[in-house]
C-alpha positions, 0 to 999 in steps of 0.5 A: 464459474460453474455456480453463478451464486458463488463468489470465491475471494482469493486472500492471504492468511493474515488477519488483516488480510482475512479482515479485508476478505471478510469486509468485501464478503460482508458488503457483497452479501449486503448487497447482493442478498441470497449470494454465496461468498466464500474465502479461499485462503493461500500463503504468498512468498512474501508471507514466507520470506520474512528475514530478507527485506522486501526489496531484496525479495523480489518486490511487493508483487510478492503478497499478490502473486499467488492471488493473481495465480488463482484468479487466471486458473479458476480457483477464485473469482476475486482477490482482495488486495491493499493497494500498497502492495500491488505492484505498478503492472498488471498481468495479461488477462486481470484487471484491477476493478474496484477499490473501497472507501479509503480508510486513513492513509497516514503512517502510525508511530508506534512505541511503548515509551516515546509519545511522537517521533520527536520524542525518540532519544538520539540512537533509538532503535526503529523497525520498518520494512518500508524504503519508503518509511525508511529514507523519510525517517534517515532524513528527518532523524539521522540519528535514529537506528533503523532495523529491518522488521518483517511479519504481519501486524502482530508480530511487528507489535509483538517485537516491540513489546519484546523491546527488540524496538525502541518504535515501529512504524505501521499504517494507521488503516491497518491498525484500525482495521483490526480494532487496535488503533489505541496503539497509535502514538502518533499519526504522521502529518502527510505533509512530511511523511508523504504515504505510500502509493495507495496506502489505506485503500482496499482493491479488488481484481478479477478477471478481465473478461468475467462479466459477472463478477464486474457487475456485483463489484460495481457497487462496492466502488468508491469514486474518489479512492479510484480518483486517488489512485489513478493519480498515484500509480501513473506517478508510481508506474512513471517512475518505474514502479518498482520497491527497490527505491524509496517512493512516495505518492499521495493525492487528496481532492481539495475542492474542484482540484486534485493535489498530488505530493510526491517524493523520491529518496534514497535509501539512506534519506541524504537525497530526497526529492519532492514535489506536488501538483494540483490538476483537474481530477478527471486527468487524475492520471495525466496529473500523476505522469508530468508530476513524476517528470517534474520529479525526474528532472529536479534529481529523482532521475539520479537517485533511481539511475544509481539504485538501477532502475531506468526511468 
């Protein structure tokens, strides 16, 4: 990097995505007083492929490939990435280096008419993108009719305000980050509707090697969101890490101890498994792997054997 009082943010062009970017500016400047810090906007592939599900598509990486591009060529510093949509591997040469103070990580019920999930009429109509959201919804409400719904948050609410959607499921982080939490009907108990591997936390990569950048990062990390994580994604990378099975993983400190529940599902919710554990937060990491071999064991094996995947 030519400029060392330059900071260059590789971000997708959502506006939540440009509402992470803009927060990660606002804090390194606010830490860094005099630093320079610009946005550098780009499309994904998942932002293109808006009428296939994810899982059919190519996966998660998707929303961070073209980021991670950037990063190795030099044309950005940083990307800022939800931790969601990062996959369990990382390429050669990047590193995932910090991660934000966690916002809430539950799923939002969302509908115009229907007060809770409870609530739906039998056969209400539910949009997701999620296999996730998806397996734990067929299993709680086989009854409800679930639809593929693609876009970025506007154009999910959009649709339901349409009434294509007798209810959508989103993330409560999201929501509130862009100033609309008022249309959360419901935040879904992780007791029962464990969340996504990293939902509600914001996560910076950059380069490996680049020194620099580290160093004005640093600051910005949250102990327990990395706590959290190393948990997870050793429990999502056990299992295989892919986005074609439904999988779910959510650790909480409680006290001294770190408790991780965790499920894995198919995608039609008939076979669900799950499990928690509680361990030392220093093997936050170690308490994610057995967890998923306790999983593995109790059937999980299984159902990922029988969408493909080795585990």
């Amino acid at each position: 990097m030519a400029n060392r009082s330059l900071l260059r943010i590789a971000t997708r062009e959502s506006p939540l995505a440009l509402w992470q970017a803009e927060h990660v500016r606002s804090l390194l400047q606010q830490t860094h007083p005099g630093l320079l810090v610009e946005l550098v906007p780009m499309t994904t592939r998942g932002d293109q492929l808006l009428s296939t599900a994810l899982s059919q598509a190519g996966g998660k990486g998707l929303f961070v490939k073209e980021l991670e591009q950037a990063l190795l060529e030099d044309r950005a510093d940083l990307a800022v990435h939800s931790m969601k949509d990062v996959p369990a591997q990382q390429p050669e040469g990047l590193a995932l280096t910090t991660f934000l103070h966690p916002e809430d990580p539950r799923d939002a019920f969302v509908s115009n008419r229907h007060g809770t999930l409870a609530a739906l009429p039998q056969g209400a109509r539910v949009g997701t993108s999620s296999l996730r959201r998806q397996s734990l919804l067929a299993a709680l409400r086989p009854d409800l009719k679930i639809a593929l719904l693609r876009g970025n948050v506007g154009t999910r609410l959009r649709k339901l305000d349409e009434d294509e959607f007798d209810a959508i499921l989103l993330a409560c982080a999201g929501l509130r980050r862009l100033g609309m939490a008022d249309r959360i009907r419901e935040a879904l108990d992780v007791a029962r509707f464990i969340p996504a591997i990293g939902q509600g936390i914001v996560g910076i990569e950059a380069r490996a090697d680049d020194a620099h950048t580290r160093e004005l990062l640093a600051p910005l990390d949250h102990a327990g969101a990395r706590t959290r994580l190393a948990a997870e994604r050793a429990l999502n990378a056990r299992l295989g890490g892919a986005c074609s099975v439904p999988v779910a993983g959510h650790a909480v400190l409680q006290g001294a101890q770190l408790q991780l529940d965790a499920m894995v599902g198919s995608p039609d919710g008939r076979h669900v498994v799950r499990a928690k554990l509680q361990g030392a937060p220093a093997a936050a990491a170690e308490l994610g792997v057995t967890l998923a071999e306790q999983l593995l064991a109790q059937g999980a094996r299984r159902i990922l054997s029988d969408l493909g995947i080795r585990a």
